[in-house]
C-alpha positions as a Markdown table, in Angstrom:
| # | Residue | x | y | z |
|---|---|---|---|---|
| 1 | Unk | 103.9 | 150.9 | 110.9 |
| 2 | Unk | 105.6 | 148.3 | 109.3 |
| 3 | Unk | 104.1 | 147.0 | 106.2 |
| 4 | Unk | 106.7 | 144.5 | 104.8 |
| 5 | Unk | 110.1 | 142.6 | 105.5 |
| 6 | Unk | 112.4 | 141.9 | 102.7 |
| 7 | Unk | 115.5 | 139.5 | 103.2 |
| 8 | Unk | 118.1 | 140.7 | 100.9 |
| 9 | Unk | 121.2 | 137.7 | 100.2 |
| 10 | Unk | 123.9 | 137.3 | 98.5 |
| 11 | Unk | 125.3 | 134.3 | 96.5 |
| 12 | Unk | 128.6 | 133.4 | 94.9 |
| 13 | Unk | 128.5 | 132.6 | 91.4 |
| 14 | Unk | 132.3 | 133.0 | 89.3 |
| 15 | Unk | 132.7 | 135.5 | 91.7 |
| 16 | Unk | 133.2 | 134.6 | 95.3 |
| 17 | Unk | 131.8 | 135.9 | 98.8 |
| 18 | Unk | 134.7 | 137.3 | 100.2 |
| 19 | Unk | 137.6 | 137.3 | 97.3 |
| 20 | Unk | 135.3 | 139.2 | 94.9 |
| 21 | Unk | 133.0 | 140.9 | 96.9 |
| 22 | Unk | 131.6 | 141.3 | 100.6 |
| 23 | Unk | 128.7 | 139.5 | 101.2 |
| 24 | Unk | 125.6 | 140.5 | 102.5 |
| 25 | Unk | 122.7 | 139.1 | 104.3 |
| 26 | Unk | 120.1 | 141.7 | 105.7 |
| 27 | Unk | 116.4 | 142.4 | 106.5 |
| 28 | Unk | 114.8 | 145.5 | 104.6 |
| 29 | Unk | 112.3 | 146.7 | 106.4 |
| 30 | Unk | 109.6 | 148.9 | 104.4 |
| 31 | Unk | 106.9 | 151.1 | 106.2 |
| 32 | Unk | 103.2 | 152.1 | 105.2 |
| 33 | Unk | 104.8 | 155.1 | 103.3 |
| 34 | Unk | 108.1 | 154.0 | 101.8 |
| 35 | Unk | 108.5 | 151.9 | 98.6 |
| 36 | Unk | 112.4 | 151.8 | 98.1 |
| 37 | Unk | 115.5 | 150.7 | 99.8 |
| 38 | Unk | 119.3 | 151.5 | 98.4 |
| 39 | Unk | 121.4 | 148.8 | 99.3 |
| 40 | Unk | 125.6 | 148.4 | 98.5 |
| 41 | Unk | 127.7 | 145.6 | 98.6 |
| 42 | Unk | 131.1 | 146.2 | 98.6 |
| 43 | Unk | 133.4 | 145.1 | 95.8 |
| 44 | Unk | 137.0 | 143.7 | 96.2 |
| 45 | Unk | 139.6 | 145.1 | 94.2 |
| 46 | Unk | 142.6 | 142.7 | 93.2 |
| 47 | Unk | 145.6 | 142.5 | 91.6 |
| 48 | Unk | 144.8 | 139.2 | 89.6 |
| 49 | Unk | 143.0 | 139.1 | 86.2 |
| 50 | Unk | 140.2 | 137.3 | 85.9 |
| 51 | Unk | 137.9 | 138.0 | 83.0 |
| 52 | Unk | 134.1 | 138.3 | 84.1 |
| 53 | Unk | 132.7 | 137.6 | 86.9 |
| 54 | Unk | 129.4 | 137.2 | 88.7 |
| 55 | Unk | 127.3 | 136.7 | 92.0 |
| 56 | Unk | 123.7 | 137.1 | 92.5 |
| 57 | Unk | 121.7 | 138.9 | 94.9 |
| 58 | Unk | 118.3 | 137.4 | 96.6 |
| 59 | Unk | 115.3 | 138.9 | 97.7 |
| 60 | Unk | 112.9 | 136.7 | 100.3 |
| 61 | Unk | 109.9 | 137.5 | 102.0 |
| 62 | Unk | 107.2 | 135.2 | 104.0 |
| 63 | Unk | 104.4 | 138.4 | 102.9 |
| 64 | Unk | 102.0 | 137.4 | 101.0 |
| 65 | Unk | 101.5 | 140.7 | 100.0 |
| 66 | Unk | 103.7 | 140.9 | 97.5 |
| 67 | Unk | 104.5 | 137.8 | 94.9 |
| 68 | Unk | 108.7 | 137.0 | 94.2 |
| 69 | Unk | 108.9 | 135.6 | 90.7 |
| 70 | Unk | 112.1 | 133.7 | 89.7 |
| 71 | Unk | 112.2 | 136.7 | 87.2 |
| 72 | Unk | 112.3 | 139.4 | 90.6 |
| 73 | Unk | 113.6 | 137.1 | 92.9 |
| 74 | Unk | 117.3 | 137.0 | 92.1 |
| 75 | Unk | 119.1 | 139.4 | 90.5 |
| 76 | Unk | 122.7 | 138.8 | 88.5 |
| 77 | Unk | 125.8 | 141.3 | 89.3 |
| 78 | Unk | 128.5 | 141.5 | 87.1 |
| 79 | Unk | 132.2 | 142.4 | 87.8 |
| 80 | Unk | 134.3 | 143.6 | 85.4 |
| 81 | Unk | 137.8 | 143.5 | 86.0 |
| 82 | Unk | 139.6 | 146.8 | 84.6 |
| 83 | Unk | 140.1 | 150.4 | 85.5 |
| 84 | Unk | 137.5 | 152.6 | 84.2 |
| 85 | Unk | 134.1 | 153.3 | 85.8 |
| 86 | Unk | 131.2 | 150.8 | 86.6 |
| 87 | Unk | 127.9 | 150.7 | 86.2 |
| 88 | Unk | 125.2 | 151.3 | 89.2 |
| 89 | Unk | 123.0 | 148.3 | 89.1 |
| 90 | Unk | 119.4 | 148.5 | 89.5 |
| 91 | Unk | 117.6 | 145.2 | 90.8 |
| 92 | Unk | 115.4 | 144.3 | 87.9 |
| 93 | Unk | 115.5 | 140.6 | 85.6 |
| 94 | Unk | 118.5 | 142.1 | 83.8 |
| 95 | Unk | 122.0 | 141.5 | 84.2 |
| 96 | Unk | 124.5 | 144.2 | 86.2 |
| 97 | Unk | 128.0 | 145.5 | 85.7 |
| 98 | Unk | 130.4 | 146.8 | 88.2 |
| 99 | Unk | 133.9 | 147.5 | 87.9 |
| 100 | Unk | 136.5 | 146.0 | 90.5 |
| 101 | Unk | 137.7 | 149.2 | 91.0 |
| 102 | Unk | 134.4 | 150.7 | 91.9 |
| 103 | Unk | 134.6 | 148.7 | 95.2 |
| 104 | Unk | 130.9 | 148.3 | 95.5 |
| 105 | Unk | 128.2 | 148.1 | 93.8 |
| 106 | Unk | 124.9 | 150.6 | 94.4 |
| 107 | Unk | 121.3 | 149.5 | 93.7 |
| 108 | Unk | 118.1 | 149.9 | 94.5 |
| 109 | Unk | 114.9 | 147.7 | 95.8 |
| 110 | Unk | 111.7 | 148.9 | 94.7 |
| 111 | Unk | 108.1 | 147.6 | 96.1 |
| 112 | Unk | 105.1 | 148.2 | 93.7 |
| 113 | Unk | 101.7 | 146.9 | 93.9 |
| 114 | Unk | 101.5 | 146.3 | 97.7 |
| 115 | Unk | 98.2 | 146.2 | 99.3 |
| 116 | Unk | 97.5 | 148.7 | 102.1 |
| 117 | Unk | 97.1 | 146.7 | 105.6 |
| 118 | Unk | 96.4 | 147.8 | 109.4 |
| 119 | Unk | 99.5 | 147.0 | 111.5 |
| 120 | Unk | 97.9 | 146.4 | 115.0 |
């Protein structure tokens, strides 16, 4: 049974769909019994230094099941150009790090508070 659909986006910001980073646009779907997704978004490694850098990923959903604040709505991922090992965001109002050199980032989407429903 399916209990919810989540749109999951991403948006440029300093970093760019495509340089910085692969984007992604995708439907979540969440059953009766599950209440997490793990999502990654692949992270271009370059040659060229430029400083920090972010994009933003964006959840939607036409539920009314569940309420998207502007505060858990969008989420900010940072890139950090350099070497040494990133940091695996989790979807929440704070801010993200990743690493270039990680070449993705790993996060994941969790659903709390849903009311129970009867899928015909």
């Amino acid at each position: 049974d399916i209990l919810l659909n989540v749109t999951i986006t991403t948006l440029s910001g300093s970093a760019l769909a495509n340089e910085d980073f692969i984007p992604l646009s995708d439907q979540l779907v969440f059953s009766n019994t599950q209440t997490d997704h793990v999502v990654q978004i692949e992270i271009r490694n370059d040659i060229i230094f430029e400083g920090l850098q972010v994009f933003y990923v964006e959840l939607n959903t036409t539920s009314e099941q569940v309420l998207l604040t502007d505060e858990t709505r969008t989420a900010l991922i940072q890139i950090r150009d350099g070497d040494t090992s990133g940091v695996i965001a989790v979807i929440s109002p704070e801010e993200q790090e990743v690493f270039e050199s990680d070449l993705r980032v790993t996060f994941m989407i969790i659903v709390l508070g849903i009311r129970q429903i009867n899928v015909p």
